[in-house]
C-alpha positions in Angstrom: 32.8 -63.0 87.6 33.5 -66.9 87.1 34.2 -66.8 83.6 36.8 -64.4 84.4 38.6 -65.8 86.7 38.4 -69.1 84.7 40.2 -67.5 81.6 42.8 -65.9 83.6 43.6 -68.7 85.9 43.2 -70.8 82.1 46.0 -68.1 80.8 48.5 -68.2 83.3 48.4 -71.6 83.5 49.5 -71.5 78.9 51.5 -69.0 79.1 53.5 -68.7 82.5 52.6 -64.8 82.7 50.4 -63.0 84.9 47.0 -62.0 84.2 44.8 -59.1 86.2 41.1 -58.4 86.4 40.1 -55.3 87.1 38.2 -52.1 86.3 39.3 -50.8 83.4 38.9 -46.9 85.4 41.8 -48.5 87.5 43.9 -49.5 85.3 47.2 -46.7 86.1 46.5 -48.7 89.7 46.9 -52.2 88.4 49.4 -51.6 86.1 51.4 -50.5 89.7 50.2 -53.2 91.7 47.4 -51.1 93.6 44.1 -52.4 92.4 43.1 -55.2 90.9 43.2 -59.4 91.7 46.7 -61.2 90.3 46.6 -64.6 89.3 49.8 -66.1 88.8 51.5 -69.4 88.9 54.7 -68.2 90.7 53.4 -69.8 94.2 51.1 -72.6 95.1 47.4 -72.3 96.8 45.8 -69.3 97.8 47.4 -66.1 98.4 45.6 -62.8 99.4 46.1 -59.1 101.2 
């Protein structure tokens, strides 16, 4: 899972846009918001539900 999360932190840090990992079986529920782990640069820190 590290490289992973290292490429999408490493993309929304370029770019300014989100990126999601996920399973690509859910991806009608992370396309909504339902499944899936965000990384964004829209706050600081840490942020989980």
């Amino acid at each position: 899972m590290g490289p992973k999360v290292e490429a999408a932190c490493e993309f929304a840090r370029l770019t300014g846009k989100k990126a999601v990992i996920g399973a690509l079986e859910d991806i009608e529920k992370i396309v909504k918001g339902e499944a899936g782990t965000i990384i964004s640069t829209e706050k600081q820190g840490i942020e989980w539900y």
